[in-house]
C-alpha positions as semicolon CSV with decimal commas, in nm:
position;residue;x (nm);y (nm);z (nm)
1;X;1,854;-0,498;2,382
2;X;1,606;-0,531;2,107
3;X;1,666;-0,841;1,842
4;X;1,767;-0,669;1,500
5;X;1,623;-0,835;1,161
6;X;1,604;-0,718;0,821
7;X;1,270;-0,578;0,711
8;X;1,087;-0,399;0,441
9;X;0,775;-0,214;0,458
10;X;0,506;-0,108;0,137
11;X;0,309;0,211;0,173
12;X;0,010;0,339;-0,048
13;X;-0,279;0,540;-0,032
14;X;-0,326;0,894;-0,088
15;X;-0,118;1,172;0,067
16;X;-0,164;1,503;0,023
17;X;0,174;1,676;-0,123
18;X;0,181;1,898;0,207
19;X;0,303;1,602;0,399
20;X;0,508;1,449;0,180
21;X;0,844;1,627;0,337
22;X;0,735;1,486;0,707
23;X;0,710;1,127;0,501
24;X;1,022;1,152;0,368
25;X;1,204;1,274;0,718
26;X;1,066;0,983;0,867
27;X;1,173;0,758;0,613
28;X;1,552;0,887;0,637
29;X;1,518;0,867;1,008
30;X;1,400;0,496;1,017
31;X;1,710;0,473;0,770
32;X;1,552;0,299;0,465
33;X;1,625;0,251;0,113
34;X;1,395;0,132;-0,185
35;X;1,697;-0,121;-0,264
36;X;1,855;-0,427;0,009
37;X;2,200;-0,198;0,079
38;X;2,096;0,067;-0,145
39;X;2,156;0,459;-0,109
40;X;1,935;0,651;0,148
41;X;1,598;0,749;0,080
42;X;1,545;1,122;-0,082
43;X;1,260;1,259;-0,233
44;X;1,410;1,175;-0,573
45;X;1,339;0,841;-0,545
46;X;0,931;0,885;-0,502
47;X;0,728;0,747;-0,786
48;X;0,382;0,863;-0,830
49;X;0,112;0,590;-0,874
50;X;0,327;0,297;-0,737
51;X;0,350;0,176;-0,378
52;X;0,666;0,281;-0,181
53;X;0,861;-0,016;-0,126
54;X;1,136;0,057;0,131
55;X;1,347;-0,166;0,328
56;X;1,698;-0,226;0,560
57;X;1,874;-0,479;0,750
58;X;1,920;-0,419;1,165
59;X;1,567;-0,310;1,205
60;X;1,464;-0,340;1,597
61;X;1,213;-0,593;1,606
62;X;1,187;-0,591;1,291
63;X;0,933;-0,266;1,282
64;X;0,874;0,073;1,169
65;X;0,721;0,217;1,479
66;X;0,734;0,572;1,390
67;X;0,654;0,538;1,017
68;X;0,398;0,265;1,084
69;X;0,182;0,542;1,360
70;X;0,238;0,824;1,144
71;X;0,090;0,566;0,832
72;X;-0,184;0,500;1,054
73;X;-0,263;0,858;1,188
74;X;-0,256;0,980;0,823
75;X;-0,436;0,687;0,670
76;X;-0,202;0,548;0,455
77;X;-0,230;0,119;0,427
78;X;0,090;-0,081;0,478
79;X;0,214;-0,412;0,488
80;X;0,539;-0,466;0,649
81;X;0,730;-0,768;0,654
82;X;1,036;-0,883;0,859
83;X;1,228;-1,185;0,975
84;X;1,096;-1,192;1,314
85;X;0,805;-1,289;1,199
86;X;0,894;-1,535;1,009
87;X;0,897;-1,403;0,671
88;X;0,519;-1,294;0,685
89;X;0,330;-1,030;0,571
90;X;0,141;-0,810;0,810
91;X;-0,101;-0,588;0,628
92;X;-0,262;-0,263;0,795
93;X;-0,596;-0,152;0,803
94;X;-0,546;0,226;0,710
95;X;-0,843;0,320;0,941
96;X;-0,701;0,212;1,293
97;X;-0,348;0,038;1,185
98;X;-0,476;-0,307;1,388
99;X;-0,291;-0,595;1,112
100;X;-0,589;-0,714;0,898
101;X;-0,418;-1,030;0,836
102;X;-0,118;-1,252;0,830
103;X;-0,016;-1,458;0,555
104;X;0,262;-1,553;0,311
105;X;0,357;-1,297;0,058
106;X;0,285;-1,551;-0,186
107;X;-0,082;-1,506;-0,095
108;X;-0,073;-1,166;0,059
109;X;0,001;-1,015;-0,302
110;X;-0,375;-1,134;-0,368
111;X;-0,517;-0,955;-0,009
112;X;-0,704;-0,631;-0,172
113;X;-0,535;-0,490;0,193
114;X;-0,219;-0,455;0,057
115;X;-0,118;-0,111;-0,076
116;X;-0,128;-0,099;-0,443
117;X;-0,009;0,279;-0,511
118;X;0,073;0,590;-0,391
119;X;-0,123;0,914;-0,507
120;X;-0,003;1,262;-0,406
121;X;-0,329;1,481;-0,409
């Protein structure tokens, strides 16, 4: 039985627009909102030029799994936090998804490896 923790993960980068319905499934499939006990994701809650903060409590192990490969296959950065890891920050590197670092979120808003927007292209 996997331990079950709230989490939240921030996605940037560029995507092109042809992929932005598989983003979106995955997203509603991992069950995430971009607000603690807020509505399910849709499409109509994308902004443009901002990173896409999602999050949701009883996450298994506190990860993304899907969303995080599919991030890393399609080269978009990340940094996902949850409370199995203690309330740290685990930023992505975009080219091969290996965590870049570990740190606070205090500091990790600082790391230039944390997504800082979204572009459709």
């Amino acid at each position: 039985m996997a331990d079950r923790t709230s989490a939240s993960i921030t996605i940037g980068g560029t995507l092109p627009r042809s992929l932005l319905p598989d983003l979106a499934a995955l997203v509603q499939a991992e069950g995430l909102s971009t607000e603690w006990d807020g509505e399910p994701f849709s499409l109509a809650m994308f902004c443009e030029g901002v990173p896409l903060e999602l999050m949701a409590h009883e996450v298994a192990w506190g990860r993304f799994e899907q969303l995080e490969s599919w991030c890393v296959e399609h080269g978009l950065p990340f940094a996902r936090w949850s409370g199995v890891e203690g309330r740290r920050v685990t930023p992505s590197h975009p080219a091969n998804g290996v965590p870049s670092a570990s740190c606070s979120p205090a500091r990790a808003r600082c790391s230039p490896m944390l997504p800082t927007r979204m572009i459709i292209s």
